[in-house]
N, C-alpha and C positions, 0 to 999 in steps of 0.2 A: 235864253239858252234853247239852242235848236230841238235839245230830247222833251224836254217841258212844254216848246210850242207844240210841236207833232203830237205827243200822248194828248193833250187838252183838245187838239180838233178832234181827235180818235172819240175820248170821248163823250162831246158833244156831237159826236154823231152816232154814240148809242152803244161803241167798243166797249166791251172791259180788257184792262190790261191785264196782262200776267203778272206775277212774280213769280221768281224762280229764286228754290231757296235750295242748295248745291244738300244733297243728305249727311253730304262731310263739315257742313256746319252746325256751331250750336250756336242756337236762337234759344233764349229763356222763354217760357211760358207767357211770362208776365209782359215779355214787351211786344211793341206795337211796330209792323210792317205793311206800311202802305202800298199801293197798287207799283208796277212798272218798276219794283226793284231788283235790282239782282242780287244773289249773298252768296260768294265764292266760295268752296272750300275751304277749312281751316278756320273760316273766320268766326268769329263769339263775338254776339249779341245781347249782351246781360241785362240785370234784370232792371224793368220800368222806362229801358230805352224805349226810343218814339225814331224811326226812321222814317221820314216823310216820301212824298211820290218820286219814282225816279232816279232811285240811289244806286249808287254801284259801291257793294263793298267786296274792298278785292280780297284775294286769298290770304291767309294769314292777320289780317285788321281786326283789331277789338274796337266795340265799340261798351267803355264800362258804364255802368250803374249809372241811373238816370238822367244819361245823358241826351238831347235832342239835335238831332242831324236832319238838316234844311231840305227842300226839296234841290233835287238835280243834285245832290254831290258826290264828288268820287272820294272816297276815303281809298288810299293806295294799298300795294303790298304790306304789311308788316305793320302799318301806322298806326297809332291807339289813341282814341279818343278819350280823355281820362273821365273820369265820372263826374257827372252834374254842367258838364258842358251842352253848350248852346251853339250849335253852327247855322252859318246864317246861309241863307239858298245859294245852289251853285258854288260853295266852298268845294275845293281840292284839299286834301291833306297826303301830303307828296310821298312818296315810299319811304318807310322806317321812321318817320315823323311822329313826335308826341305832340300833343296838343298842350297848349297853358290856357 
């Protein structure tokens, strides 16, 4: 994936990425966001989640209880990742979509 190659030359040649976490979202304490993600508004990140490099979680998207989301994915509008889920790199999870 094009965002995973670019951020990885970025930095190896010394970059730090951003994240950007919108202040209209809730992120738990307890979970983990990696470099180069983004976190729309609306959206909740609970607790012992693991967001890896590179994620877009769009506005509205849960991401529940210890679940781990791959690098480069886009979790869409509304979509929820149910808890103790495992997404593997560069998964999509499409608008309104529940995970199994």
């Amino acid at each position: 994936m094009l965002r995973l190659e670019l951020t990885e030359k970025l930095q190896n040649a010394g970059y730090k990425i951003a994240t950007i976490i919108s202040p209209m979202a809730y992120v738990s304490p307890s979970a983990i966001i990696h470099e180069g993600c983004i976190v729309e508004a609306m959206a909740v990140v609970n607790t012992g989640s693991e967001i890896n490099e590179c994620c877009f979680i769009s506005a509205g998207s849960i991401i529940n209880h210890n679940s781990i989301v791959g690098k480069g994915c886009h979790i869409d509008c509304h979509a929820v990742v149910k808890s103790n889920i495992v997404l593997k790199n560069c998964t999509k999870v499409e608008y309104e979509h529940i995970t199994d």
